[in-house]
C-alpha positions as CSV (number, residue, x, y, z in Angstrom):
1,X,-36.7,-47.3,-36.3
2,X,-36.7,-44.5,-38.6
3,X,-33.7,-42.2,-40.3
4,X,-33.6,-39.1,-38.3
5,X,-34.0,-36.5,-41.0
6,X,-36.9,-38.2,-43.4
7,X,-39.8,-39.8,-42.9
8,X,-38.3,-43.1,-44.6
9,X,-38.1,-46.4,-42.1
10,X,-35.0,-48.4,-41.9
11,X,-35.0,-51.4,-43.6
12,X,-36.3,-54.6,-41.8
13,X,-33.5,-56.4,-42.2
14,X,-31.0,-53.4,-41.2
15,X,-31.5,-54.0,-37.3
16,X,-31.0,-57.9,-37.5
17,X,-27.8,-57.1,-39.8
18,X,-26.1,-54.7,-37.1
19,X,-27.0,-57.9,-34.5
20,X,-24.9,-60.5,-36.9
21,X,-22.3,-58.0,-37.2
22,X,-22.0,-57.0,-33.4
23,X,-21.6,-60.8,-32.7
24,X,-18.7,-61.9,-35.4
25,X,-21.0,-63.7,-37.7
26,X,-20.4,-61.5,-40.8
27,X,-17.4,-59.5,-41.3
28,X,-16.9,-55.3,-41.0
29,X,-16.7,-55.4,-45.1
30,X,-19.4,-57.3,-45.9
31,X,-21.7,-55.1,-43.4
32,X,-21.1,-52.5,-44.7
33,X,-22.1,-53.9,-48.2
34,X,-25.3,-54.9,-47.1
35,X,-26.0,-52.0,-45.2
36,X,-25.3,-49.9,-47.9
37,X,-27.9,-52.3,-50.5
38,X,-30.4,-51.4,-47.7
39,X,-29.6,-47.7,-48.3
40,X,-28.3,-46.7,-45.0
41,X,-24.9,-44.5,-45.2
42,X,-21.8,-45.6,-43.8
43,X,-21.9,-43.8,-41.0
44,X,-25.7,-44.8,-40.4
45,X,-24.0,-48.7,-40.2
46,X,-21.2,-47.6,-37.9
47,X,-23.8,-45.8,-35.6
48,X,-26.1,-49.4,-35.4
49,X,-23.2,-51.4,-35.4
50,X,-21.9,-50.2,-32.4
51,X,-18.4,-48.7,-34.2
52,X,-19.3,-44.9,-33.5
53,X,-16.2,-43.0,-32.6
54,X,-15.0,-42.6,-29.1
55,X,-13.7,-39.5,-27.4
56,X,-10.3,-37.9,-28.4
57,X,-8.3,-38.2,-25.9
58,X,-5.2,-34.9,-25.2
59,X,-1.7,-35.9,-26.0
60,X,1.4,-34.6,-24.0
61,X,2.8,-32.1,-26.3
62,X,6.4,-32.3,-27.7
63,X,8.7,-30.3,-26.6
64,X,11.6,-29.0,-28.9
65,X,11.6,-28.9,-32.8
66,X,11.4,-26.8,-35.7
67,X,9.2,-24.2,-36.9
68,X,9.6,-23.4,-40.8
69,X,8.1,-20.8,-42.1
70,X,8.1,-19.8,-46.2
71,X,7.0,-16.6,-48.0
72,X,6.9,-15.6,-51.1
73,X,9.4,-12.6,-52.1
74,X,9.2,-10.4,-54.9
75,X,11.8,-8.4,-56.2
76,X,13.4,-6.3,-54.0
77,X,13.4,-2.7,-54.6
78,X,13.6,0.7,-53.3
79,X,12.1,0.8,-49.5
80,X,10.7,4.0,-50.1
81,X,8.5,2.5,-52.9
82,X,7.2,-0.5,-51.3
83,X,4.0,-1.0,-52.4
84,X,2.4,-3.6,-50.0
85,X,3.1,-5.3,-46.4
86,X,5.0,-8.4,-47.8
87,X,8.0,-6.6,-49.2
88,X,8.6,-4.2,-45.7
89,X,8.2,-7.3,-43.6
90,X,11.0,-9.1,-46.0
91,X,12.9,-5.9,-45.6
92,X,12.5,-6.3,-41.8
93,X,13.8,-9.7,-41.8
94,X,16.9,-9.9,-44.1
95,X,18.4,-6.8,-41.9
């Protein structure tokens, strides 16, 4: 088996590791150590290990809550001198 973006082969003893691991002999922790002294990244060991992710699945959305919303306000001044989008929209909302 070889890594998908060199020309570098996985280590012998990488395949045999993933095996151990997918039957309980050696825990998720220690794997993952030995996989990573053999030089493959973690998600390389997930990937032979059989933990890749699995699909996301939709939630039901919640109804009801509360939306907060901040801005930053300078000081207020004339209207007619306004010298940027931010101070007519605060001008908008405190009427």
């Amino acid at each position: 088996m070889k890594f998908m973006l060199t020309d570098r082969k996985l280590h012998p003893r990488a395949k045999p590791s993933a095996d151990d691991f997918r039957k309980g002999g050696i825990s998720r922790r220690e794997y993952l150590a030995i996989m990573a002294g053999f030089g493959v990244s973690a998600a390389g060991a997930f990937a032979l290990g059989g933990l890749g992710t699995s699909p996301a699945r939709a939630e039901e959305p919640k109804k009801g809550g509360i939306l907060r919303v901040a801005m930053n306000v300078k000081g207020f001044k004339d209207p007619r001198t306004f010298d940027g989008v931010e101070m007519s929209n605060v001008a908008r909302h405190c009427n």
